[in-house]
DSSP file (Angstrom, degrees, kcal/mol; ACC not computed):
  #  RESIDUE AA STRUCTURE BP1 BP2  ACC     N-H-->O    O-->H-N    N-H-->O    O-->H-N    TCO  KAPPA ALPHA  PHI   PSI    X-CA   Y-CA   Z-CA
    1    1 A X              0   0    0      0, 0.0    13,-0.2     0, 0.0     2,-0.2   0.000 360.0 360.0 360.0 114.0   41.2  308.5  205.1
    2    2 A X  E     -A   13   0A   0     11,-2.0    11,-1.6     2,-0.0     2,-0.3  -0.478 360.0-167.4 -73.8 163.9   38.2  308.9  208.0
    3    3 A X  E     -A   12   0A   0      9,-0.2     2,-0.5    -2,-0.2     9,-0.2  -0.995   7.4-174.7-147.5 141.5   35.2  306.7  207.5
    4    4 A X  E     -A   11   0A   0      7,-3.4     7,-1.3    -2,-0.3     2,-0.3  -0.926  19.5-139.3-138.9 132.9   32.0  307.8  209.8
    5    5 A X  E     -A   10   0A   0     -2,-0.5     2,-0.6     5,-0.2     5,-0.2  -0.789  18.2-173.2-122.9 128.3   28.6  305.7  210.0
    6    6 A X  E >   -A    9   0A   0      3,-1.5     3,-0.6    -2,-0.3     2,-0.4  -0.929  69.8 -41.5-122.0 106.2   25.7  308.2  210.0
    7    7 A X  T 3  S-     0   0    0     -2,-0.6    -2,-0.0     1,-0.2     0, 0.0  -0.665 124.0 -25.3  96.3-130.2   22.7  306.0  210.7
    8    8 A X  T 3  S+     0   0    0     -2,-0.4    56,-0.8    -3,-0.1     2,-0.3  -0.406 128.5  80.6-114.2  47.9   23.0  302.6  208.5
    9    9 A X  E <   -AB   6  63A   0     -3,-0.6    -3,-1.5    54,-0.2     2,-0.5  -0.928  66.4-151.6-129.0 173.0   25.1  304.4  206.2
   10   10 A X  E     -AB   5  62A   0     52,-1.5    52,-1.9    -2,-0.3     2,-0.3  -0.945   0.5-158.9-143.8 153.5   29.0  305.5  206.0
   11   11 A X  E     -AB   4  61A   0     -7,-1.3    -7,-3.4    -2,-0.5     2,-0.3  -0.978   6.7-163.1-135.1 145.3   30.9  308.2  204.5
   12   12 A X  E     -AB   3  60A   0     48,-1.6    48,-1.9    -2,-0.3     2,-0.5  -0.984   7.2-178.1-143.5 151.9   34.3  308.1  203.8
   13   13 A X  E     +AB   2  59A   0    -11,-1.6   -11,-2.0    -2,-0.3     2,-0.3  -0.947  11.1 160.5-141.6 112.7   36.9  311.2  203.0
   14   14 A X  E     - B   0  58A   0     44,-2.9    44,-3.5    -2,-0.5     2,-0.3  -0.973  13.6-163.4-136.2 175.4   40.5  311.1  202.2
   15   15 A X  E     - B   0  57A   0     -2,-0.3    42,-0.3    42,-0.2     2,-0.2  -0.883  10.5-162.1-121.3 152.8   43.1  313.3  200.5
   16   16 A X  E     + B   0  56A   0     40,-1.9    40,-1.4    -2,-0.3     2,-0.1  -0.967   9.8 178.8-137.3 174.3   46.1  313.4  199.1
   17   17 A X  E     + B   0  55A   0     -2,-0.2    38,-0.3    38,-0.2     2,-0.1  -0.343  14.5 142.2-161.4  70.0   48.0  316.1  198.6
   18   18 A X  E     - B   0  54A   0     36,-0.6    36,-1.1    -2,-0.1     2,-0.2  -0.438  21.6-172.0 -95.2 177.9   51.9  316.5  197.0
   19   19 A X  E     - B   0  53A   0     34,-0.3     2,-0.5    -2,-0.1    34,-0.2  -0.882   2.0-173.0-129.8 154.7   54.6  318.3  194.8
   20   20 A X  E     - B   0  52A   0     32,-2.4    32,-2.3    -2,-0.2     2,-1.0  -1.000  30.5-135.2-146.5 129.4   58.3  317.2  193.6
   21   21 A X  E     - B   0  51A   0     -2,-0.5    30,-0.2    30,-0.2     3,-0.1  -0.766  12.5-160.2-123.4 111.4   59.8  320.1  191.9
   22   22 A X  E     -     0   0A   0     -2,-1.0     2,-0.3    28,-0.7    -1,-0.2   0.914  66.6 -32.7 -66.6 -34.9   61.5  319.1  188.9
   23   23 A X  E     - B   0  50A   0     27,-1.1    27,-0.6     2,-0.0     2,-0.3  -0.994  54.6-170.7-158.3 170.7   64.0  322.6  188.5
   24   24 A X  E     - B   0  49A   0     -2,-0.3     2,-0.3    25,-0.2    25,-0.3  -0.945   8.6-148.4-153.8 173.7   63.5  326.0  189.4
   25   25 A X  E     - B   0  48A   0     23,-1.5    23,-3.5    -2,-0.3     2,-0.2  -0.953  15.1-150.0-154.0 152.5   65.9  329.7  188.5
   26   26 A X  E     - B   0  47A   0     -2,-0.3     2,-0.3    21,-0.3    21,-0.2  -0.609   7.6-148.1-119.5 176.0   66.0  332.2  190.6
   27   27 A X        +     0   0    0     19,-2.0     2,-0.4    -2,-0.2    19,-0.4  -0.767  36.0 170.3-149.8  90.2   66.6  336.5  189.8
   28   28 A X        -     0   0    0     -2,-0.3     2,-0.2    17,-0.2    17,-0.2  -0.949  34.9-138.7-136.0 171.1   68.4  338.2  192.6
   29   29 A X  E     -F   44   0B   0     15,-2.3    15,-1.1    -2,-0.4     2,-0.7  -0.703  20.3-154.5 -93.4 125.7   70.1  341.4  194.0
   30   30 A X  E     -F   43   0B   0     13,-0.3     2,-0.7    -2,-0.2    13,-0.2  -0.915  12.6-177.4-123.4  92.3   73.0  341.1  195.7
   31   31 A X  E     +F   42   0B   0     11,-0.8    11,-1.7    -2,-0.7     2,-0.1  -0.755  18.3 143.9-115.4 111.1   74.0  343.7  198.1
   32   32 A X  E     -F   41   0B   0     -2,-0.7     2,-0.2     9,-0.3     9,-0.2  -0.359  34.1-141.5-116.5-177.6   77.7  343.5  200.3
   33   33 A X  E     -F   40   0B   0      7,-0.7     7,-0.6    -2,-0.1     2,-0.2  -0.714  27.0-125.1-161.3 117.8   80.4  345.8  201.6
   34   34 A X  E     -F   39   0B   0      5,-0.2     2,-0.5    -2,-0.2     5,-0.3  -0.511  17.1-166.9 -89.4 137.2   83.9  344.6  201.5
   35   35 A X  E >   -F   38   0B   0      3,-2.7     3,-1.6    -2,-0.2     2,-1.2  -0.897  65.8 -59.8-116.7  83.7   85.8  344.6  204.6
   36   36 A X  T 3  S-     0   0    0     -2,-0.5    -2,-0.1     1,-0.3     3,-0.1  -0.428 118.7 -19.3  93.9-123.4   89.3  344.1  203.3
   37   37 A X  T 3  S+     0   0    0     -2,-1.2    65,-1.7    63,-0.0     2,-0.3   0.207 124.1  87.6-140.0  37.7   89.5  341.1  201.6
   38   38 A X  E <   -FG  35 101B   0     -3,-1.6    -3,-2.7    63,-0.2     2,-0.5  -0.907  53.8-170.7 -80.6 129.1   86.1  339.7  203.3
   39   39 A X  E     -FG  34 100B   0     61,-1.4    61,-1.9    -2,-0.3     2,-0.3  -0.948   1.5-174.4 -57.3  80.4   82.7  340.5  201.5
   40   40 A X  E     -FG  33  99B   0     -7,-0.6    -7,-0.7    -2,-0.5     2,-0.3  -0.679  14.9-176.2 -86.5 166.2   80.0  339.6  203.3
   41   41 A X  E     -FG  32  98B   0     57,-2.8    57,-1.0    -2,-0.3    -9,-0.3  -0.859  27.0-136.4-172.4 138.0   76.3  340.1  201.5
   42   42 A X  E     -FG  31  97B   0    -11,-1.7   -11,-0.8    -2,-0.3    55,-0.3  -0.312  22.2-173.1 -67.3 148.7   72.5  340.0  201.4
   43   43 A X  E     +FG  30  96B   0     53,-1.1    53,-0.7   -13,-0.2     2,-0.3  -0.942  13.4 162.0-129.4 171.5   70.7  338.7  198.8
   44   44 A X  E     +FG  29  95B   0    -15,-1.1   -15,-2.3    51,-0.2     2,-0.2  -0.860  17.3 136.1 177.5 153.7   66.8  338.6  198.0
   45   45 A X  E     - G   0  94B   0     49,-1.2    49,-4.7    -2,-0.3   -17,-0.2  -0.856  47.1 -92.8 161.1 158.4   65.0  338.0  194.4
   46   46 A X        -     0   0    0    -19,-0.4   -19,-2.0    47,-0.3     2,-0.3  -0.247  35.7-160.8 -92.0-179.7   62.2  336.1  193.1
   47   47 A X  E     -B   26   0A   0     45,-0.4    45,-1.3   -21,-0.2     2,-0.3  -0.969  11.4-158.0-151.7 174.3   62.0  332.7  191.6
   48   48 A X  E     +BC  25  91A   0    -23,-3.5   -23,-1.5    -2,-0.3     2,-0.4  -0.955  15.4 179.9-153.4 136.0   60.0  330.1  189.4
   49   49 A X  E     -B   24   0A   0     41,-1.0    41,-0.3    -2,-0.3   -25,-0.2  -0.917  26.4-121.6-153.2 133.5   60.1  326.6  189.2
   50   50 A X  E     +B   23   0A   0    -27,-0.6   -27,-1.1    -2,-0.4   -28,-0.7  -0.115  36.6 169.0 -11.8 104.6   58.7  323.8  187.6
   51   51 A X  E     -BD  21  88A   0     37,-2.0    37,-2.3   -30,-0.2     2,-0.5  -0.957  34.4-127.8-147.0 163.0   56.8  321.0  189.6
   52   52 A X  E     -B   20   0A   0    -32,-2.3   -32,-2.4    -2,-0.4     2,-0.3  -0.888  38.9-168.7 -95.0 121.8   54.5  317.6  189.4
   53   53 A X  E     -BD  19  85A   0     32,-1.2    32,-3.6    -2,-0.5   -34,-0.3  -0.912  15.0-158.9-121.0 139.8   51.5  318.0  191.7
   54   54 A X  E     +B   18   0A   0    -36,-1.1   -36,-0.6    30,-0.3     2,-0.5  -0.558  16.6 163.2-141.8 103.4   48.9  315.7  193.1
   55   55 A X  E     +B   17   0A   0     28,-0.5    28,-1.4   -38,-0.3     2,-0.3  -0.833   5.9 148.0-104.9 138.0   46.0  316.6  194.3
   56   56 A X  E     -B   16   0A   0    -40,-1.4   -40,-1.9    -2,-0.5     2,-0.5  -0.971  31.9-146.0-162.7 131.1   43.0  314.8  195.0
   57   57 A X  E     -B   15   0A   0     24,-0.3    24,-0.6    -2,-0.3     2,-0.3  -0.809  20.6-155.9 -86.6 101.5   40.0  314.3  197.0
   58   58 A X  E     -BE  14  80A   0    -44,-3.5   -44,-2.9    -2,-0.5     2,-0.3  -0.650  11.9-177.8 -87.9 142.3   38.5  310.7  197.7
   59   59 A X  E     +BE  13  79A   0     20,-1.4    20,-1.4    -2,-0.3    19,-0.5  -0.980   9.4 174.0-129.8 147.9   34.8  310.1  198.5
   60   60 A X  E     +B   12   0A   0    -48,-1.9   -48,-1.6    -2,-0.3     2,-0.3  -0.837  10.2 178.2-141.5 143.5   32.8  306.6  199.4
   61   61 A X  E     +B   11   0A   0     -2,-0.3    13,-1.5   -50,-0.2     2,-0.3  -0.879  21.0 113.1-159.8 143.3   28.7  306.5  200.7
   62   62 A X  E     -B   10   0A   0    -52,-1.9   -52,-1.5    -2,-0.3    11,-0.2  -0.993  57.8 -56.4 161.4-146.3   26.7  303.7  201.5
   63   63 A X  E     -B    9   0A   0      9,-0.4     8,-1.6    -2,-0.3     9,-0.7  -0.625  43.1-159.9-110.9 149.4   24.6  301.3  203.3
   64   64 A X        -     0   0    0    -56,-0.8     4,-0.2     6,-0.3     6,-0.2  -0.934  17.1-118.5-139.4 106.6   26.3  299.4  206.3
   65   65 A X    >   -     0   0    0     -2,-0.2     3,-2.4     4,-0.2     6,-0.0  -0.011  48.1 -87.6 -36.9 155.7   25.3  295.9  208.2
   66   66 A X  T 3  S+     0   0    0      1,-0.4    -1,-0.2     2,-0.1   -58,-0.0   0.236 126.3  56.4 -62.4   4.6   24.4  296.1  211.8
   67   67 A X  T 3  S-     0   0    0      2,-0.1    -1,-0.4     0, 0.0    -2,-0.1   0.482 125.4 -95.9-118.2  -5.1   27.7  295.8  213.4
   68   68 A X  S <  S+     0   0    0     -3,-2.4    -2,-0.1     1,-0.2    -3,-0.1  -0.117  77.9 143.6 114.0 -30.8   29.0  299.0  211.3
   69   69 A X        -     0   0    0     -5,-0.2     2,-0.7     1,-0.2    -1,-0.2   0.284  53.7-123.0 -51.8 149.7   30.7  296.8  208.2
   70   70 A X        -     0   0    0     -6,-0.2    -6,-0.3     1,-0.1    -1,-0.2  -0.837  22.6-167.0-118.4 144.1   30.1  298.5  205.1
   71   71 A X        -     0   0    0     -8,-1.6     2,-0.2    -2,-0.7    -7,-0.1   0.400  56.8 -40.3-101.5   8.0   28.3  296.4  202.7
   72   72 A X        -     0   0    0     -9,-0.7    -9,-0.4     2,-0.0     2,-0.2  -0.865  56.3 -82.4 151.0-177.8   29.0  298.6  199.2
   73   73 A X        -     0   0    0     -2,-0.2     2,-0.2   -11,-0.2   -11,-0.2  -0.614  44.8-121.2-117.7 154.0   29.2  301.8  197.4
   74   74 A X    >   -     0   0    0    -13,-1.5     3,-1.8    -2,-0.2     2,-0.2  -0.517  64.0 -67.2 -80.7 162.6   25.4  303.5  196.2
   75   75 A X  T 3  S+     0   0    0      1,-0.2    -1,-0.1    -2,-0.2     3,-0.1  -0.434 129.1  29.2 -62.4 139.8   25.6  303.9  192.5
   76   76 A X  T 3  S+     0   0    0      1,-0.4     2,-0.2    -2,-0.2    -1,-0.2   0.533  95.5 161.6  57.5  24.2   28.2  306.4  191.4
   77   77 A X    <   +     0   0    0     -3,-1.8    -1,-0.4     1,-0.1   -17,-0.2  -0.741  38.8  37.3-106.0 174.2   30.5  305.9  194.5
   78   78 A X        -     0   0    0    -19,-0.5     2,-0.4    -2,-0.2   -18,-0.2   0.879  62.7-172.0 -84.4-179.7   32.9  306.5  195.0
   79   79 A X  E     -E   59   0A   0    -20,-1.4   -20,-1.4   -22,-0.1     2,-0.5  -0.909   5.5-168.1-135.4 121.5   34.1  309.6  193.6
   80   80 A X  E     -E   58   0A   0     -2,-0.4     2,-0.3   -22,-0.2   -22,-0.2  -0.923  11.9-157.4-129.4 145.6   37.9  311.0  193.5
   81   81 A X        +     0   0    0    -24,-0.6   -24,-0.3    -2,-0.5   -22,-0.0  -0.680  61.7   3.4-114.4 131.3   38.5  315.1  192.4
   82   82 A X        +     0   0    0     -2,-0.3   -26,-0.3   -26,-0.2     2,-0.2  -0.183  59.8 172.8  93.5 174.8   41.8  315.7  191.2
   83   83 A X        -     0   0    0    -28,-1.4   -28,-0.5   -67,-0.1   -30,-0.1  -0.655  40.0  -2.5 155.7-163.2   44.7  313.8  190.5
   84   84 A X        -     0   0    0    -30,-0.2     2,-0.3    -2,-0.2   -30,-0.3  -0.070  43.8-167.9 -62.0 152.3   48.0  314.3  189.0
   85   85 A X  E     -D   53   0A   0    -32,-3.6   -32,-1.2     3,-0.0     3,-0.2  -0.738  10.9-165.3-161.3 125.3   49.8  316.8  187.4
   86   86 A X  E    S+     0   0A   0     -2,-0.3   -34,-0.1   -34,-0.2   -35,-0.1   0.037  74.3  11.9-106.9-176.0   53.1  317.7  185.3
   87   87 A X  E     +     0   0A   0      1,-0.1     2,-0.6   -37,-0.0   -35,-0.2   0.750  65.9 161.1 -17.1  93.6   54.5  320.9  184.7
   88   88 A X  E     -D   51   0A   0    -37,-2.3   -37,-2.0    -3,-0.2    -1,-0.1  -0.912  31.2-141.6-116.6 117.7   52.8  323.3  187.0
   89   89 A X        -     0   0    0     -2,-0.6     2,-0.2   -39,-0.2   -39,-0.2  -0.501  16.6-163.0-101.4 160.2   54.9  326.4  187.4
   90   90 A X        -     0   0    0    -41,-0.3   -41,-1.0    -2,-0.1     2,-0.3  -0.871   5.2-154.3-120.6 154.3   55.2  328.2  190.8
   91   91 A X  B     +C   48   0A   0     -2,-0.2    28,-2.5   -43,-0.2   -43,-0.2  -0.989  29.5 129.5-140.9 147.0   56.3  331.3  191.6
   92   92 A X  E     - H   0 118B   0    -45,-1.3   -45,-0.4    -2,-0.3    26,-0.3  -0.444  44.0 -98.2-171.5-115.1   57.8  332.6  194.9
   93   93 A X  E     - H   0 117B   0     24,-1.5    24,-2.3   -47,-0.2     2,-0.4  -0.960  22.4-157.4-161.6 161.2   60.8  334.6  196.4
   94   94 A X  E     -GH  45 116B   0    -49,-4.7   -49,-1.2    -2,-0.3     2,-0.2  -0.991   8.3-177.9-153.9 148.3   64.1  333.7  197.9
   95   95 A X  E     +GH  44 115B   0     20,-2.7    20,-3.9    -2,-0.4   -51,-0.2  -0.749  19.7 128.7-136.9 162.9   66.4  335.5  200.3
   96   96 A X  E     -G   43   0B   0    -53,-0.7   -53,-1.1    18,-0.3     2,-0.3  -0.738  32.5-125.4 148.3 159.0   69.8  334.5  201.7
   97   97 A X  E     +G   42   0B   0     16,-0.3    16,-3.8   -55,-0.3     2,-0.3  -0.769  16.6 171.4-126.5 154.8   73.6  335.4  202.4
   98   98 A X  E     -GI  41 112B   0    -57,-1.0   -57,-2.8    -2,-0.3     2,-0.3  -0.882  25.2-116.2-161.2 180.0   76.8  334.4  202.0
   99   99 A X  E     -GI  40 111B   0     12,-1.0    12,-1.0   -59,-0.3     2,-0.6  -0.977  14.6-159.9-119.7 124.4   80.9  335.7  202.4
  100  100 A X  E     -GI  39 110B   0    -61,-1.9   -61,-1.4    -2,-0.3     2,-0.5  -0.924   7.4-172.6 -87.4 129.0   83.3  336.1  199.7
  101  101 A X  E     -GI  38 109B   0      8,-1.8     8,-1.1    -2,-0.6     2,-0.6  -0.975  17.4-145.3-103.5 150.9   86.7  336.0  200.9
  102  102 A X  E     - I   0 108B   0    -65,-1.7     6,-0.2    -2,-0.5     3,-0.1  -0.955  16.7-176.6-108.2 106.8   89.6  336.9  198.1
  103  103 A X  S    S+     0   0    0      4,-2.0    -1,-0.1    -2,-0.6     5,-0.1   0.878  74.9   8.7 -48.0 -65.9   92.9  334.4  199.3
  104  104 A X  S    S-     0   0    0      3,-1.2     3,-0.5     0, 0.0     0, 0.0  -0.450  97.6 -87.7-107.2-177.4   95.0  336.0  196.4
  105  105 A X  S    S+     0   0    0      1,-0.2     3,-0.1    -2,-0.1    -3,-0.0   0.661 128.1  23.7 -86.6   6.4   94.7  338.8  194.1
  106  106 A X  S    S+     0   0    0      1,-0.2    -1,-0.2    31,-0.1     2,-0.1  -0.049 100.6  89.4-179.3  58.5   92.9  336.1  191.8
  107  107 A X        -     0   0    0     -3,-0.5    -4,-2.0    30,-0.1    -3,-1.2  -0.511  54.5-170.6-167.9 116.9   91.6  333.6  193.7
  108  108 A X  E     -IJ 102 136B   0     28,-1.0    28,-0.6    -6,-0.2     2,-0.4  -0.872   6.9-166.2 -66.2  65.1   88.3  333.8  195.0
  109  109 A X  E     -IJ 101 135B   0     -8,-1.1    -8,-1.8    -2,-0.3     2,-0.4  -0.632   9.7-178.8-111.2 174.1   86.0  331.8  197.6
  110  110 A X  E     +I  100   0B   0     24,-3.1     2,-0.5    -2,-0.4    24,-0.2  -0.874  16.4 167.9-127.1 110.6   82.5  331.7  198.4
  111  111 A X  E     +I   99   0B   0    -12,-1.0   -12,-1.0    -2,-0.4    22,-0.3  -0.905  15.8 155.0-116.7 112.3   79.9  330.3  200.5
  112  112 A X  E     -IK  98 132B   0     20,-3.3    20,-2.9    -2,-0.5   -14,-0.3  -0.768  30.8-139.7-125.7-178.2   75.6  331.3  201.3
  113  113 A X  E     - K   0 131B   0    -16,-3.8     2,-0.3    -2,-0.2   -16,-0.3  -0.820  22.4-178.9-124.6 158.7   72.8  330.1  202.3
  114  114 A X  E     - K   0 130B   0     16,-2.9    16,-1.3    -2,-0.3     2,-0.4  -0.990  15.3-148.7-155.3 159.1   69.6  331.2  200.4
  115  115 A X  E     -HK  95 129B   0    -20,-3.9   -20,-2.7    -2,-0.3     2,-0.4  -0.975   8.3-155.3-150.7 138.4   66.0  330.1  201.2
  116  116 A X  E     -HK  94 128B   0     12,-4.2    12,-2.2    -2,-0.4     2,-0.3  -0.846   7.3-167.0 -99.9 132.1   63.7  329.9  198.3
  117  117 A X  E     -HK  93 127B   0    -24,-2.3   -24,-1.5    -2,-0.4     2,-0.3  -0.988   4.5-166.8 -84.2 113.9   59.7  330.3  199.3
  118  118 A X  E     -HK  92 126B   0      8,-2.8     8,-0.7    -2,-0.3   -26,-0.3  -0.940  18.2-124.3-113.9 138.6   57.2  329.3  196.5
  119  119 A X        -     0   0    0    -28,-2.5     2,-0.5    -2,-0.3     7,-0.3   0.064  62.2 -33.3 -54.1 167.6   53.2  330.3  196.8
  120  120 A X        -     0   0    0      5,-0.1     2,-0.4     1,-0.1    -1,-0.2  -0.274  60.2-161.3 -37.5  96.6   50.4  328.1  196.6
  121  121 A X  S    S-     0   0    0      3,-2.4    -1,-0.1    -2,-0.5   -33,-0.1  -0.699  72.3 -42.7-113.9  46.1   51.2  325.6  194.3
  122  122 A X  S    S-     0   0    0     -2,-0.4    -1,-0.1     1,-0.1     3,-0.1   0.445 125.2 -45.3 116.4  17.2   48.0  323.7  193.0
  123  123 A X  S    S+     0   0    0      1,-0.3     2,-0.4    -4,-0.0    -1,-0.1   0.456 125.6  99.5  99.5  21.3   47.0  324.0  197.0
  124  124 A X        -     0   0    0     -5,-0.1    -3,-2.4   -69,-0.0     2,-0.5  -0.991  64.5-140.5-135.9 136.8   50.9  322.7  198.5
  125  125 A X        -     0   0    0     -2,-0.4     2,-0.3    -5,-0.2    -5,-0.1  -0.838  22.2-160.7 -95.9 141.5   53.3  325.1  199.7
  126  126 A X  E     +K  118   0B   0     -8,-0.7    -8,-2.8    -2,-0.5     2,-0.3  -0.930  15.5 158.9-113.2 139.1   56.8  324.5  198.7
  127  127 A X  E     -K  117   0B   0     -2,-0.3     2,-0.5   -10,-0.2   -10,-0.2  -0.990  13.0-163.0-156.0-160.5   60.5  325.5  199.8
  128  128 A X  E     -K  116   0B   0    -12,-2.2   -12,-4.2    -2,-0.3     2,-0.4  -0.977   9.7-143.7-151.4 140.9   63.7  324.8  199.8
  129  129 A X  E     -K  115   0B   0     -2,-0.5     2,-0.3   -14,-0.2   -14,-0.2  -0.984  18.4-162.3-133.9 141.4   67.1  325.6  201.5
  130  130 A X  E     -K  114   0B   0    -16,-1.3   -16,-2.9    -2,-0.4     2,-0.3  -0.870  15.9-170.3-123.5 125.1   70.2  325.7  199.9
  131  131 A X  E     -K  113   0B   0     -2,-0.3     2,-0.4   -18,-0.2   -18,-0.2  -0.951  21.8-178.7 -97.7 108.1   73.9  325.6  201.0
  132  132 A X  E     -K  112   0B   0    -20,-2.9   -20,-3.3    -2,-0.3     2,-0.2  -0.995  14.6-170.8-142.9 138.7   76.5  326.4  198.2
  133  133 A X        +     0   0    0     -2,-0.4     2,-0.4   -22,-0.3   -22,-0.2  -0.513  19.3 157.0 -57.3 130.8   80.4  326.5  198.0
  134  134 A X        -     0   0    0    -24,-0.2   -24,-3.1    -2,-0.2     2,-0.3  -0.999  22.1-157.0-168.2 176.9   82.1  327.8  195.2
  135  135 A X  E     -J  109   0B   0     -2,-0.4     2,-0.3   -26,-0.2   -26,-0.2  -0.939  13.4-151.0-153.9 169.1   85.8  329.5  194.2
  136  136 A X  E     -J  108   0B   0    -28,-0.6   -28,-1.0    -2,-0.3     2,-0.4  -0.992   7.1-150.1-148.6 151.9   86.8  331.6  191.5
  137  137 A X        -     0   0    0     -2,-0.3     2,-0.3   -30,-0.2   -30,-0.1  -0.824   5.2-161.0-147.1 117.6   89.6  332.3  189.7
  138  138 A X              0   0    0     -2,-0.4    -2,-0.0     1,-0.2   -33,-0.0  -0.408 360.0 360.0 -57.1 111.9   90.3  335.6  188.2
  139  139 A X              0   0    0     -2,-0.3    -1,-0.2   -32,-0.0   -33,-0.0   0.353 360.0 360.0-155.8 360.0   93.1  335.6  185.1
């Protein structure tokens, strides 16, 4: 929060400004070329996910003693914009890579990376990166 004294009066501005994104799914394309028994492969696809937002805009005015102090709010200060808010979808795109390698003839592992971008999200940009492990087993 700034506070600023114009004359014998003050103004004060603060923000706040968050999101916590409770789950999100993704849609991708997956494109590789198997080397062997290595895969390596792009990926790229949109996503949407689910989040809690707040945003909010504080404001304060009013009259200030001779040393700066401020000595109250005018009537109808202060004044807050905003505030919280639950399930607020997002939408945004995520790209990433990984390698498959095949051990056996039916047993599988895997590891990417993918990084998820979401737009403008109630005025907060979100993303996220993700590391994932996995195996498979073919029978």
């Amino acid at each position: 929060m700034e506070s600023r004294r114009i004359g014998n009066e003050f103004i004060t501005i603060g923000s706040t400004q968050g999101a916590r994104i409770n789950d999100y799914l993704s849609l991708r394309a997956r494109f590789g070329y198997a080397y062997g028994r290595l895969m390596p492969y792009f990926t790229i696809g949109a996503a949407a996910g689910r989040f809690d937002t707040n945003v909010s805009v504080y404001t304060d005015w009013g009259p200030t003693d001779a040393n700066g102090v401020a000595l109250g709010s005018y009537v109808g200060w202060p004044r807050m914009v905003g505030g919280a808010k639950k399930d607020v979808w997002g939408y945004g795109a995520v790209i990433g890579g990984g390698l498959e390698a095949a051990l056996a003839d039916n047993l599988i592992l895997r590891a990417e990376y993918l990084f998820t971008r979401f737009n403008d999200v109630e005025g907060v940009t979100a993303s996220l990166n993700t590391a994932r492990v996995g195996a498979a087993l073919k029978f």
